[in-house]
Structure formats: C-alpha cells, structure tokens
N, C-alpha and C positions, 0 to 999 in steps of 0.2 A: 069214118076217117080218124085217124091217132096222131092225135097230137104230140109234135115233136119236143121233148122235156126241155125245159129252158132256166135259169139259175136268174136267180134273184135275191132281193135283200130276203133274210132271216125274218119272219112275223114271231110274234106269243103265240102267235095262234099254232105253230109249227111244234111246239114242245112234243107232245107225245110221238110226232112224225122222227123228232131228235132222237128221243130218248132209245123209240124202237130202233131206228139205224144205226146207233153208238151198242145196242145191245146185239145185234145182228154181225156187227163186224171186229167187236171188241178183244177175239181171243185168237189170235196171231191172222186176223184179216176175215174169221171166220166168226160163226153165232157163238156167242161166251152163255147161253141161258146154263148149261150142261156144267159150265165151271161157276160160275157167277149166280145162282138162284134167285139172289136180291134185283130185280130187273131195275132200280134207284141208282144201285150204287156207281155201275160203271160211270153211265150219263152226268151223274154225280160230281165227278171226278176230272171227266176230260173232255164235256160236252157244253153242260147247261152254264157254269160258270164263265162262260166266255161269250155264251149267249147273252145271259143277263149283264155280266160287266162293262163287256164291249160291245155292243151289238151292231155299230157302225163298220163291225170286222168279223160278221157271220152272216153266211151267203149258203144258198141252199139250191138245189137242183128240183123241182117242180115239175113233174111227169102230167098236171092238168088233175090229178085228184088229191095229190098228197105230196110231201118231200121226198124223195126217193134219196137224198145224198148232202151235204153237207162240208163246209169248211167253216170252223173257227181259230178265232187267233187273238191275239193281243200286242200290242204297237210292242210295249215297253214290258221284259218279261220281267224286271225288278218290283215294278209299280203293281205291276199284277200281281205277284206274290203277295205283296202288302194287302192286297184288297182281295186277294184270295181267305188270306190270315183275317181280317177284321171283319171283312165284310161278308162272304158267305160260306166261312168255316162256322160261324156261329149258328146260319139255318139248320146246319145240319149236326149239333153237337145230339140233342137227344135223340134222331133214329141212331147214327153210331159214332157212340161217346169214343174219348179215346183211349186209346187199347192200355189192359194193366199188365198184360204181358207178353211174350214173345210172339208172332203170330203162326199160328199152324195149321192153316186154311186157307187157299187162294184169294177167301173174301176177305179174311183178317187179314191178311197184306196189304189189301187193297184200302182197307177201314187206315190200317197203321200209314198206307201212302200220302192217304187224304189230309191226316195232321201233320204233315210234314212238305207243307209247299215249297218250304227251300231248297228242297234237293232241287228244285227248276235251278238254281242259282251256281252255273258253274262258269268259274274262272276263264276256259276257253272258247264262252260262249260269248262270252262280253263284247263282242264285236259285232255278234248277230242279235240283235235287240230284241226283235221280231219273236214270237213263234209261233205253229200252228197245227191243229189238228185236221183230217180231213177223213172221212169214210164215206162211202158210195154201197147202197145194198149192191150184192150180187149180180141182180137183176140189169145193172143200167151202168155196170163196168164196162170197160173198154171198146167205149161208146164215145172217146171226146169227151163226157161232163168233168169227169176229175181236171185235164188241162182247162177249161172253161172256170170250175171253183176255182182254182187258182189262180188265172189271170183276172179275176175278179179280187182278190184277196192281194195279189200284186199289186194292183192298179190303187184300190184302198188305202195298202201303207205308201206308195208312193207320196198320194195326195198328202199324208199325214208327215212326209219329210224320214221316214222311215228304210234308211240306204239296204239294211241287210235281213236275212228272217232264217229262224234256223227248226228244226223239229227232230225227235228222235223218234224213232222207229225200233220194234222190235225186230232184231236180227234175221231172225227165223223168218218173215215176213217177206221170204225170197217176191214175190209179184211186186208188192209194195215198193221194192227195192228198185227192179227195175223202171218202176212208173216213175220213180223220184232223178234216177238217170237217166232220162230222156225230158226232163222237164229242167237239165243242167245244174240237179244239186251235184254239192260232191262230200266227202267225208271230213267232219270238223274230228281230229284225232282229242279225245280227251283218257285223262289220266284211270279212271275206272270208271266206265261205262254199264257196268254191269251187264244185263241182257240185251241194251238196248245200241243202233249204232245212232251218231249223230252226225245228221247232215246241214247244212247251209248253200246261202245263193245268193245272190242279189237280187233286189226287187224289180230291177230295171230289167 
C-alpha cells in the first residue's frame, strides 16, 4: 500500500531532504548540479535561511520516507533581510567569503548574490510584505502538493496578520508561471526586474 504524500511543518531533521530539492529544482525549475557544482550554495541562499529563521513559515510535502517538496517564506521581507545580513550571512562568510571582483561564473553570481540581501528590498514590493520560495522534485508535481504548500503557507501568514505575499520567479520558468496563475497570483510591474518576473496575491 503507498501512502498518500501529505505537507506538514518543516523538522531539522528535513535539512538534507531541503537542500537535495532546492538542488534538484534550482536551475530554471530543473537540476542546477550541471550549473551549480557546490551542492551548499544554492540551498544556501534560498532554502535553508528561511528554514532556520522562520521556521513557523516552512512547510514540507512528506511522501512517508523523506520530504519530497517544500515551501518557505518570511512574514516581513525588511526584517529578514536584516537577519539575513547579521544573522546568517556570517555562518557562511568562510566557505564563500565575498567576492573581490566581478563575477564570471554562474556560482560566483550566485556567492556575489548571497552578500547582497537588499536587492530583496524593492520599492514596488512594499505592499506585499510577505515572501516565498517553493519547489516540489519532479517526481510529485502536478499532483495538488504545490496548491496544498501553499494553502499552508497562506493559512500561516494569515494567522501572523500578514494581508499580502509576493515572490519572483524566473521568466523562463514558463510551468512555474502557469502554476502561480491559477493559484491567483498576478504581475507586481517593477522598474528593473532583471531575469526574474514578480508576482503577488493575497493571503486570504
């Protein structure tokens, strides 16, 4: 008999189950090992610190052996920055210190992204407080668990008094896109987006 996967709070114990599904979906919805070699850095960057900071807002998809998928987030994405910057940019100064020059490798973008939490911090975001990550292996997409993380993560900032939530997404990320319109995000227009689009919703 197969037991049917079911979301739940985030455990410590879940880290490596994080780390391999942030490495697995990392490079435009797909395995980044091929761009990314440092299997640390992605998880690094836009998994683990939200698990450790907020953990009251990371919620995981459980197949009965391991985490198969994942949603993180942070109420307030000001306050996180701050404790991005103080709090666990400093774990990570000696594997990658920050950059003395321009970066000319997808991981040194990535090193030069990590010292730079403010770019989170943009002007037309200010309304959507909120924001969040989510990835799902392969394996256990388009299955319902992604809308399920999410009404878990909704449900969360509600409780927390938290009206709006916003996340950006790479462009190229066409499936991703569509999952996000039909779950009633829509396009927050900002001034330079670079690769990425950004969307928002309500939590209600």
């Amino acid at each position: 008999m197969t037991l049917r996967a079911t979301v739940r709070p985030y455990r410590p114990e879940d880290r490596d189950a994080l780390f391999d599904i942030c490495v697995r979906t990392a490079h435009d919805g797909g395995d980044s090992r091929h761009v990314y070699p440092d299997l640390e850095l992605m998880p690094s960057i836009f998994a683990a610190p939200y698990a450790v900071l907020e953990p009251e807002l990371a919620f995981v998809v459980d197949d009965g052996e391991r985490a198969v998928g994942y949603v993180v987030g942070t109420a307030d994405t000001a306050s996180f920055v701050k404790r991005f910057r103080t709090e666990w940019l400093p774990t990570l100064a000696d594997r990658y210190p920050l950059p003395e020059r321009e970066p000319t490798t997808p991981s040194e973008a990535m090193v030069d992204l990590m010292h730079r939490p403010e770019r989170m911090l943009l002007d037309e975001l200010a309304e959507y407080p909120a924001h969040l990550h989510i990835d799902l292996l392969p394996s256990h997409q388009r299955l319902g668990h992604g809308r399920e993380l999410m009404d878990a993560l909704f449900a969360a900032l509600r409780s927390a008094g938290v009206p709006r939530v916003h996340l950006g997404m790479v462009t190229a990320n066409t499936p991703a896109r569509a999952f996000y319109d039909r779950l009633g995000f829509h396009v927050i227009p900002v001034t330079d987006p670079g690769p990425l689009t950004y969307l928002g919703r309500s939590t209600a």
